[in-house]
PASEBA-1860 file (N, C-alpha, C; in nm, 3 decimals):
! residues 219
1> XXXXXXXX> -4.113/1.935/5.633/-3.970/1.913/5.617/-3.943/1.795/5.524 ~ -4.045/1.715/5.518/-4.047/1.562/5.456/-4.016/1.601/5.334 ~ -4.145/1.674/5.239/-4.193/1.743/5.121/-4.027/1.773/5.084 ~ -3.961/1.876/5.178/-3.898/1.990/5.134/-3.773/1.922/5.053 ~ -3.759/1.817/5.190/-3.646/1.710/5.178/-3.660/1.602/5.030 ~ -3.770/1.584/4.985/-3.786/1.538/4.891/-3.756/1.615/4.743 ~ -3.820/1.742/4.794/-3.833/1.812/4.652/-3.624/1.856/4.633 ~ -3.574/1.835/4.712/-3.429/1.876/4.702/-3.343/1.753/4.615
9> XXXXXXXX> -3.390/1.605/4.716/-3.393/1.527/4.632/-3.382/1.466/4.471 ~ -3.532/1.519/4.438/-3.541/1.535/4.296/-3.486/1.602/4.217 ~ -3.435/1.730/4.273/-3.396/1.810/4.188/-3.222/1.777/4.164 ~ -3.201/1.673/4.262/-3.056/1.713/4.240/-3.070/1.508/4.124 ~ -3.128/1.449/4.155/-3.132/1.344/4.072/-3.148/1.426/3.914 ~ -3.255/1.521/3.895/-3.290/1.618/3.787/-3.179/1.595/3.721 ~ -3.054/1.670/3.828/-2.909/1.722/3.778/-2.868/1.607/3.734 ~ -2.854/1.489/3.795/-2.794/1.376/3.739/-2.783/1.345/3.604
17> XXXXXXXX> -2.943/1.321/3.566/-3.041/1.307/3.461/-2.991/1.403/3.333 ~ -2.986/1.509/3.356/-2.930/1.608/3.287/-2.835/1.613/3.219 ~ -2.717/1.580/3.296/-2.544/1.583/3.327/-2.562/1.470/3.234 ~ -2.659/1.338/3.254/-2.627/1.230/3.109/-2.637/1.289/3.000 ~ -2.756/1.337/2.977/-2.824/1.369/2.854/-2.798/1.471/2.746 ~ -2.704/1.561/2.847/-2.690/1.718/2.778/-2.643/1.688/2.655 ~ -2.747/1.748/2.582/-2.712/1.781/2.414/-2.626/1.887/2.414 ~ -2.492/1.841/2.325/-2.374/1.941/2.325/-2.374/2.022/2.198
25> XXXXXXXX> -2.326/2.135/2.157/-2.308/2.211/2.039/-2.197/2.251/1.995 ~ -2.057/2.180/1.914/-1.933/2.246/1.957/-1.973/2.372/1.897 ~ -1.872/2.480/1.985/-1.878/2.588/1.937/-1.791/2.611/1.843 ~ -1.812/2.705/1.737/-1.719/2.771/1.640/-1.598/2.819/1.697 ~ -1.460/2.741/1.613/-1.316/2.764/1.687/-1.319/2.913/1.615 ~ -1.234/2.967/1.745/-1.200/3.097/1.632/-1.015/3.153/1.687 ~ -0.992/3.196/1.616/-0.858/3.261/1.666/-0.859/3.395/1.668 ~ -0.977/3.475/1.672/-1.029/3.578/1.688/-0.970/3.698/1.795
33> XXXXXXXX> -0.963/3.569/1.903/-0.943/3.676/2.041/-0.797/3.665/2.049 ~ -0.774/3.598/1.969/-0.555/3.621/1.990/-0.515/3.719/1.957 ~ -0.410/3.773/2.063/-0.372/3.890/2.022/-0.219/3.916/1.912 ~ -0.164/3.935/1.852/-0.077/3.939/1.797/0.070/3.866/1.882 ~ 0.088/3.935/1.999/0.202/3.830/2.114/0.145/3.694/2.103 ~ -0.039/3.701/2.127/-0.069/3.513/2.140/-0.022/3.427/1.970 ~ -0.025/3.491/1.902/0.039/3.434/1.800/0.169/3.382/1.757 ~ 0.214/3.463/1.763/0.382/3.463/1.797/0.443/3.326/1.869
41> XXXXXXXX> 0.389/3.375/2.004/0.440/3.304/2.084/0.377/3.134/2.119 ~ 0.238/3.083/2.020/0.166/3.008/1.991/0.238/2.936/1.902 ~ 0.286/3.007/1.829/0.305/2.916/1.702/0.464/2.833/1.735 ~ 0.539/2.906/1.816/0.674/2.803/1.818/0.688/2.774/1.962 ~ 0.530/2.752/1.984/0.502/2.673/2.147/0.605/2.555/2.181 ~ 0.668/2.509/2.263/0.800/2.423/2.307/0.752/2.287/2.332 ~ 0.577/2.290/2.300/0.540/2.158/2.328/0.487/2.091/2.216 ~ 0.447/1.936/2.223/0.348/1.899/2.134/0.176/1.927/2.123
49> XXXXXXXX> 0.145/1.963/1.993/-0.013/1.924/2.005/-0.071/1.851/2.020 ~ -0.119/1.852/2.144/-0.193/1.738/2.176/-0.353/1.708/2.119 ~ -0.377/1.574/2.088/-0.534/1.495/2.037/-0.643/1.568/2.125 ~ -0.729/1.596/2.170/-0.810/1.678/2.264/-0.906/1.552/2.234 ~ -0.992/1.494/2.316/-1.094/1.419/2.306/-1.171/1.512/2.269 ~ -1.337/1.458/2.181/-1.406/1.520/2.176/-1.503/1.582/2.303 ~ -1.523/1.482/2.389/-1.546/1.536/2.469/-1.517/1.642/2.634 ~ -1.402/1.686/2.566/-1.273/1.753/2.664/-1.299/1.870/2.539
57> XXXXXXXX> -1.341/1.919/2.424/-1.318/2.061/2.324/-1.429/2.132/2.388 ~ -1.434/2.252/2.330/-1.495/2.356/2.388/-1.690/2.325/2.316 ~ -1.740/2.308/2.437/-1.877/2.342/2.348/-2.010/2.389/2.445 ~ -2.109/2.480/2.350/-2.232/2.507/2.385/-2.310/2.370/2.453 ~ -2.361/2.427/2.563/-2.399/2.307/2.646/-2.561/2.357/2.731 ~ -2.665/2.262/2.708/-2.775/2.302/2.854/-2.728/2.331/2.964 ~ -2.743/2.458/3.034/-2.702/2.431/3.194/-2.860/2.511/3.276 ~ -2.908/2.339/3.366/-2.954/2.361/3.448/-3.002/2.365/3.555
65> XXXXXXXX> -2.868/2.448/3.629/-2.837/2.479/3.724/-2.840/2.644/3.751 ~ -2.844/2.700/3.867/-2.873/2.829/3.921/-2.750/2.933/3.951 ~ -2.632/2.901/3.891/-2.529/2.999/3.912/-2.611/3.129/3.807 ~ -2.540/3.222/3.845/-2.558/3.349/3.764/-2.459/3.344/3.632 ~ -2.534/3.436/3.518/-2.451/3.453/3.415/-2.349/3.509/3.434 ~ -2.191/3.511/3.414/-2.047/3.549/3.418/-1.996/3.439/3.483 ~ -2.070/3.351/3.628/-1.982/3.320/3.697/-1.934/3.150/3.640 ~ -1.836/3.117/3.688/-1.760/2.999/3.664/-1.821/2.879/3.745
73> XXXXXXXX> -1.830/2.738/3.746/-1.851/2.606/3.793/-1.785/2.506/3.738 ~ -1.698/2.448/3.820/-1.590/2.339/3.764/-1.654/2.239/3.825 ~ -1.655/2.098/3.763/-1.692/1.995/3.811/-1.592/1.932/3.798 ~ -1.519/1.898/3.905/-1.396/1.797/3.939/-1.409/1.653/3.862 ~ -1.560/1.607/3.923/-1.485/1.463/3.888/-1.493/1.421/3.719 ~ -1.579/1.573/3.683/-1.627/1.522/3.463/-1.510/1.579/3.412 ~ -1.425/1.682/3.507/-1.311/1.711/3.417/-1.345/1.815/3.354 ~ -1.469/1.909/3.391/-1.549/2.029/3.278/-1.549/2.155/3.413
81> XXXXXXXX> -1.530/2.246/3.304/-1.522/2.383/3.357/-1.650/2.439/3.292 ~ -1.749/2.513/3.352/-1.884/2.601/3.277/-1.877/2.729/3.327 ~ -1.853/2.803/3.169/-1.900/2.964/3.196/-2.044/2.965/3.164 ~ -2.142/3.040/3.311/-2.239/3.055/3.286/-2.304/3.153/3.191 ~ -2.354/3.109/3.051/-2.409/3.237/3.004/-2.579/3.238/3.003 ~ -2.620/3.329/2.978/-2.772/3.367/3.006/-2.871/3.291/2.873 ~ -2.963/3.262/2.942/-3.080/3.167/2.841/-3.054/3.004/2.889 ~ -3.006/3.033/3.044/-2.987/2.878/3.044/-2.854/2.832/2.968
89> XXXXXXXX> -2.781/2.863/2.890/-2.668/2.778/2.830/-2.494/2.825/2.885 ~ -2.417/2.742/2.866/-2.310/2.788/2.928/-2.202/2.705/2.828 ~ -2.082/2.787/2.836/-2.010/2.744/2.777/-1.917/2.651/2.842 ~ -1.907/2.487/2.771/-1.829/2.395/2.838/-1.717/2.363/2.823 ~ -1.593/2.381/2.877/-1.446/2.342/2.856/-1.384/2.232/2.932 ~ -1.306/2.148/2.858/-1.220/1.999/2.975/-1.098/2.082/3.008 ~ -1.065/2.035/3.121/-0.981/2.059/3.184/-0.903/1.970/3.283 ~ -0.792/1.991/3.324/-0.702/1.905/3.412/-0.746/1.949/3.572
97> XXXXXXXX> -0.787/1.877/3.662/-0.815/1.892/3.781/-0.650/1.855/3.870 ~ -0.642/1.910/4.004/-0.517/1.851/4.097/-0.589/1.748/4.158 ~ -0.467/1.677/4.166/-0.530/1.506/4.220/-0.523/1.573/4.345 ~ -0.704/1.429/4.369/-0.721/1.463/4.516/-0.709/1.525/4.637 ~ -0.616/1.492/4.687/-0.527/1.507/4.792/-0.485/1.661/4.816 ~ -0.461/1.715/4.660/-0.375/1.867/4.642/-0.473/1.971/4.594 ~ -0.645/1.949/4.563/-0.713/2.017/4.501/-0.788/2.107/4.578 ~ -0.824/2.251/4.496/-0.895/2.298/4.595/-1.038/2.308/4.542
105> XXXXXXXX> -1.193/2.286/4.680/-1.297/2.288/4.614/-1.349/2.399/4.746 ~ -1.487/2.476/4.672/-1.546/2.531/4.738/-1.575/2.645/4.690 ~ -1.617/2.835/4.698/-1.562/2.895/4.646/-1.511/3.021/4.635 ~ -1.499/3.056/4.586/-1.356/3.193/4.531/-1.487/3.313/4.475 ~ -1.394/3.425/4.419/-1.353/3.458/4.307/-1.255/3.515/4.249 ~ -1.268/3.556/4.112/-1.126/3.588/4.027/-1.081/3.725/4.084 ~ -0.979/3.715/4.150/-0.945/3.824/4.228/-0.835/3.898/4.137 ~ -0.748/3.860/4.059/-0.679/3.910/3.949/-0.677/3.834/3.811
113> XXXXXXXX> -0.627/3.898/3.737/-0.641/3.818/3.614/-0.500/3.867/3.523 ~ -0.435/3.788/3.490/-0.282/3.831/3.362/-0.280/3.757/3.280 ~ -0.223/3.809/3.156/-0.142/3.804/3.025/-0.054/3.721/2.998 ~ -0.023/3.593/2.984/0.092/3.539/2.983/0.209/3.574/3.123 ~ 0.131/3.501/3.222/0.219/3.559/3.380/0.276/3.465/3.408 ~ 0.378/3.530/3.479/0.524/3.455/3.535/0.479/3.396/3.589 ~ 0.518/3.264/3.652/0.483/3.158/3.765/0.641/3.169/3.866 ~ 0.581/3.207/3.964/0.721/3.200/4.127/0.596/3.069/4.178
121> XXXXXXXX> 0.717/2.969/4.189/0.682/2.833/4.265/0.663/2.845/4.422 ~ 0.572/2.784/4.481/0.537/2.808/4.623/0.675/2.728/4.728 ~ 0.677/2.755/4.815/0.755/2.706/4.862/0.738/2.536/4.856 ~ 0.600/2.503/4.894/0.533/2.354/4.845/0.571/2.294/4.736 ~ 0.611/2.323/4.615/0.598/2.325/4.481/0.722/2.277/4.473 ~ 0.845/2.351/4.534/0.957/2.369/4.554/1.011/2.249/4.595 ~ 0.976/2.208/4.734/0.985/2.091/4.792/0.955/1.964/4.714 ~ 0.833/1.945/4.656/0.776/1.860/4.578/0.841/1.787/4.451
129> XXXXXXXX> 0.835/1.916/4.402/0.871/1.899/4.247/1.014/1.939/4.186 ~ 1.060/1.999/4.256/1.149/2.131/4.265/1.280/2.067/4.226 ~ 1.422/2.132/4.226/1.420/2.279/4.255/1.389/2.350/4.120 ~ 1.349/2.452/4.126/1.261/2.557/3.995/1.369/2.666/4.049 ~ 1.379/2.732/3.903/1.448/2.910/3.984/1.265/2.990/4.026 ~ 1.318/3.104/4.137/1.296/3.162/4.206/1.100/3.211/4.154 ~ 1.161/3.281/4.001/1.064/3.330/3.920/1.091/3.286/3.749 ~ 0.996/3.229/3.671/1.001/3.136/3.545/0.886/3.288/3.488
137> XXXXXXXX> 0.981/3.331/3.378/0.886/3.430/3.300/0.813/3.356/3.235 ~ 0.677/3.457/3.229/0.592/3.421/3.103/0.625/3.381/2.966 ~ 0.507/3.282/2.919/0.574/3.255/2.787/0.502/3.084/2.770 ~ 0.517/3.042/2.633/0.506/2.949/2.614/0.537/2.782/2.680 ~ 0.688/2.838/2.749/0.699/2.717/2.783/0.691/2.738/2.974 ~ 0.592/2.844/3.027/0.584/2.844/3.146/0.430/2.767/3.178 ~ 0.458/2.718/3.300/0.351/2.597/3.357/0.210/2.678/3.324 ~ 0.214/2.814/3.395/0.064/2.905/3.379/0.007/2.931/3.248
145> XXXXXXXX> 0.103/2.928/3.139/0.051/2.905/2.995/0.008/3.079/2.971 ~ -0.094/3.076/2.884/-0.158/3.231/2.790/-0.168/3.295/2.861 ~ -0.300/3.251/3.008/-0.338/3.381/3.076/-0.378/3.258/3.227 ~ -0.428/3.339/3.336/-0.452/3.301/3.481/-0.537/3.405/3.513 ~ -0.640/3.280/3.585/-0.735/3.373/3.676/-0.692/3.316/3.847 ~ -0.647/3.405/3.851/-0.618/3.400/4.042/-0.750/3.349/4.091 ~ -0.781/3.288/4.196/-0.867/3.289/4.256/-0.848/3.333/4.430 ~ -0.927/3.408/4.471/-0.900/3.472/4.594/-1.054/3.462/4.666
153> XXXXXXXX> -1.025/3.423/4.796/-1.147/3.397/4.907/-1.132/3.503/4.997 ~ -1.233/3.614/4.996/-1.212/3.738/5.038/-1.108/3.829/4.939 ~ -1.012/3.882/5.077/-0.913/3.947/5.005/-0.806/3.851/4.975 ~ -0.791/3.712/5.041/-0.659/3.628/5.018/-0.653/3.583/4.927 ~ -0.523/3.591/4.873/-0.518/3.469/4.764/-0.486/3.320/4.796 ~ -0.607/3.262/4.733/-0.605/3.118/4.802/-0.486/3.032/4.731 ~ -0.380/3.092/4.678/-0.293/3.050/4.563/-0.316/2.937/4.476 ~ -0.455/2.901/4.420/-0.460/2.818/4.336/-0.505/2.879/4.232
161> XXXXXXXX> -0.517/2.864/4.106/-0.492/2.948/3.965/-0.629/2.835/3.868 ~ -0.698/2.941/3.790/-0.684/2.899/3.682/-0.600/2.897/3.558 ~ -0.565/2.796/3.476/-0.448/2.904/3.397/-0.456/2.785/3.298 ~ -0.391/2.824/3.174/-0.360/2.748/3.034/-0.243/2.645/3.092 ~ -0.152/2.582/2.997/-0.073/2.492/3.025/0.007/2.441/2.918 ~ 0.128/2.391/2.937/0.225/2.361/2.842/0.257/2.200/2.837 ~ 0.147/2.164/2.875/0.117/1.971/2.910/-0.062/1.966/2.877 ~ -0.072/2.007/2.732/-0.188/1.969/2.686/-0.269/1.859/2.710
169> XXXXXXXX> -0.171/1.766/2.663/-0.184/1.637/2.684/-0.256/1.586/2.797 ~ -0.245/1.674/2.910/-0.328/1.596/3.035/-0.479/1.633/3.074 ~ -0.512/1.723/2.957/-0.666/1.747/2.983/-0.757/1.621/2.975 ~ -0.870/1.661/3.075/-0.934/1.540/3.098/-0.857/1.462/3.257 ~ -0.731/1.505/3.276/-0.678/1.422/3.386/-0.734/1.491/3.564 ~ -0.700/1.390/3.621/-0.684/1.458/3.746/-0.546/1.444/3.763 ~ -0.434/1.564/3.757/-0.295/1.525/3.686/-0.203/1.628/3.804 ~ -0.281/1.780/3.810/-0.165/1.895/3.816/-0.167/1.919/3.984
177> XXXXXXXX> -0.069/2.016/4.071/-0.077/2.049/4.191/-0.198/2.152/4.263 ~ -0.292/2.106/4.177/-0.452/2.178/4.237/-0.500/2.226/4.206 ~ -0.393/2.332/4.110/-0.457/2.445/3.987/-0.584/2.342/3.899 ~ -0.645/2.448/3.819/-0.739/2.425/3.697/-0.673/2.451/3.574 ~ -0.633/2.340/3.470/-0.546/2.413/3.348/-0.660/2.392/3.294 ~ -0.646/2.455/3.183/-0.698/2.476/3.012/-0.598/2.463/2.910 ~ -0.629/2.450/2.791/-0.560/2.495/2.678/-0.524/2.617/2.641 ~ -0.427/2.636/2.575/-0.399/2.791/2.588/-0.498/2.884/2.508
185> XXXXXXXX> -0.573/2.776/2.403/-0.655/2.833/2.340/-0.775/2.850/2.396 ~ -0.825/2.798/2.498/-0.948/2.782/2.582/-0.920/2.895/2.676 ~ -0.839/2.886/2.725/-0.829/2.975/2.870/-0.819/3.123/2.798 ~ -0.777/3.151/2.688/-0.790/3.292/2.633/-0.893/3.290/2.543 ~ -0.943/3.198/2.533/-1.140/3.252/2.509/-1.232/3.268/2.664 ~ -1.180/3.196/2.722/-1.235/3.195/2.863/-1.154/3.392/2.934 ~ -1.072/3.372/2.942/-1.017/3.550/3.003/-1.122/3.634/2.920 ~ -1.131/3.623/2.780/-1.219/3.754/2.772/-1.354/3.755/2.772
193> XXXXXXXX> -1.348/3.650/2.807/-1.535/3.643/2.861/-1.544/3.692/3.001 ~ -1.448/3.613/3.094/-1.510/3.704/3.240/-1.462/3.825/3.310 ~ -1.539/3.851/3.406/-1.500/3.940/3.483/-1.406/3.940/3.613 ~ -1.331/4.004/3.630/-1.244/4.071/3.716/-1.365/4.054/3.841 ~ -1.355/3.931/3.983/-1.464/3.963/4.120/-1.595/3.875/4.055 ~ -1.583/3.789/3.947/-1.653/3.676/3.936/-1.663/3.564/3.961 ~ -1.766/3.481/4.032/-1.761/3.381/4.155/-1.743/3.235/4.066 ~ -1.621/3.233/4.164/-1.598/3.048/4.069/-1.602/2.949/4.200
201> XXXXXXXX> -1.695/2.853/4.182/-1.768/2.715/4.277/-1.687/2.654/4.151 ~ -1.587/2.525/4.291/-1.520/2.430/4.246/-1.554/2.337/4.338 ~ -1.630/2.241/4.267/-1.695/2.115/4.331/-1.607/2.053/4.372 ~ -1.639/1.973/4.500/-1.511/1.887/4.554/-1.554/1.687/4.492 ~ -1.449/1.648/4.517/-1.481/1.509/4.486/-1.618/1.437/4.504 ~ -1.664/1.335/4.443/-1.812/1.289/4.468/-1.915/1.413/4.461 ~ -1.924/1.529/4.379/-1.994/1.624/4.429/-2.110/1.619/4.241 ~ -2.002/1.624/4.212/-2.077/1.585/4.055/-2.203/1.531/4.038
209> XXXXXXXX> -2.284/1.654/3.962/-2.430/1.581/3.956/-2.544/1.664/4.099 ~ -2.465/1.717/4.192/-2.556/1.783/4.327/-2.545/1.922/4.300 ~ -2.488/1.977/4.213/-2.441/2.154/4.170/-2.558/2.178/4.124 ~ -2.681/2.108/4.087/-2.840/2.219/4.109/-2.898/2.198/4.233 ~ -2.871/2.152/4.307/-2.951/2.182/4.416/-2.857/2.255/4.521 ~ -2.710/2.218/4.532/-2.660/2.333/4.612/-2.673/2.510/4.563 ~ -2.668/2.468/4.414/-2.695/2.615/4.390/-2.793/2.640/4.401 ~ -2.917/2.595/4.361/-3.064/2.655/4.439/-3.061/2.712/4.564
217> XXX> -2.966/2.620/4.664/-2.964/2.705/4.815/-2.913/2.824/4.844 ~ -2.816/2.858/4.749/-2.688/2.966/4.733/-2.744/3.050/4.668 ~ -2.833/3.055/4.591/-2.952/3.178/4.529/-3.032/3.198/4.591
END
């Protein structure tokens, strides 16, 4: 048990080690996957463009860790979202985490997925932030942005979202009510990469850096 306890150890320091070091590759921007509406409605977006740190843009990254290729891993406290792709590498995106208190970790998967979708405010949301009308159509200047991946535990929807955003500006933050934003340009390179029932692990606080050895257990 000593051994076992050790070798778990190492491996998750490994991760640490790693998580410093990873040699990054930005990837080639493309506007490829926009569809004619994402254009349109891109170009007389209601917000400002925001500076993106370099290390918050989209890039080819080492990942080694044991999720499967398609599925998703957000690391809360780096602010990075990873689509796992095969050969070991995954694609890395910054993103806005929900502060503390309002975030959800553990995991899902993408139980639906839309197009520039309406956002209806939770009754929570309402209270909070509010008052919002009822239902805010899709579109540029709605909170969910390009596209949303629902995330659902079982059959429920756990109502927290991945989704684009019309407050660029706060990538990199721990900023929004729990959701995962992206850029609108990220999150619609991210929609047509995954699948519809693909497993997204959202690390909870202090967890950063232990996602190879919990996933070793989970494989």
């Amino acid at each position: 048990m000593l051994r076992s306890g050790l070798a778990w150890l190492l491996v998750g320091l490994l991760g640490l080690a790693l998580g410093g070091c990873m040699q990054a590759t930005l990837a080639p921007s493309s506007d490829a996957s926009l569809t004619p509406r994402d254009r349109q409605l891109l170009a007389n977006a209601p917000y400002a463009q925001a500076s993106i740190a370099e290390q918050y843009r989209r890039h080819i990254v080492d990942y080694p860790y044991k999720e499967r290729p398609g599925s998703i891993l957000v690391d809360t406290d780096a602010r990075y979202l990873y689509y796992v792709m095969p050969g070991g590498k995954a694609i890395r995106y910054g993103v806005a985490v929900g502060e503390e208190a309002l975030a959800f970790s553990g995991v899902a998967t993408v139980g639906r997925m839309a197009e520039w979708p309406d956002w209806i405010p939770t009754p929570e949301i309402q209270a909070r932030l509010g008052p919002y009308p009822p239902r805010i159509a899709g579109g540029p200047a709605n909170p969910l942005g390009a596209r949303a991946l629902y995330l659902y535990a079982g059959n429920k929807d756990t109502l927290y979202r991945i989704h684009g955003t019309n407050q660029p500006e706060y990538i990199g933050q721990a900023i929004s009510s729990g959701c995962i934003r992206m850029t609108n340009e990220d999150v619609i390179d991210l929609f047509d990469r995954v699948k519809q029932g693909a497993t997204v692990v959202v690390l909870a606080p202090g967890q950063s850096g232990w996602s190879g050895s919990t996933a070793a257990r989970r494989g």
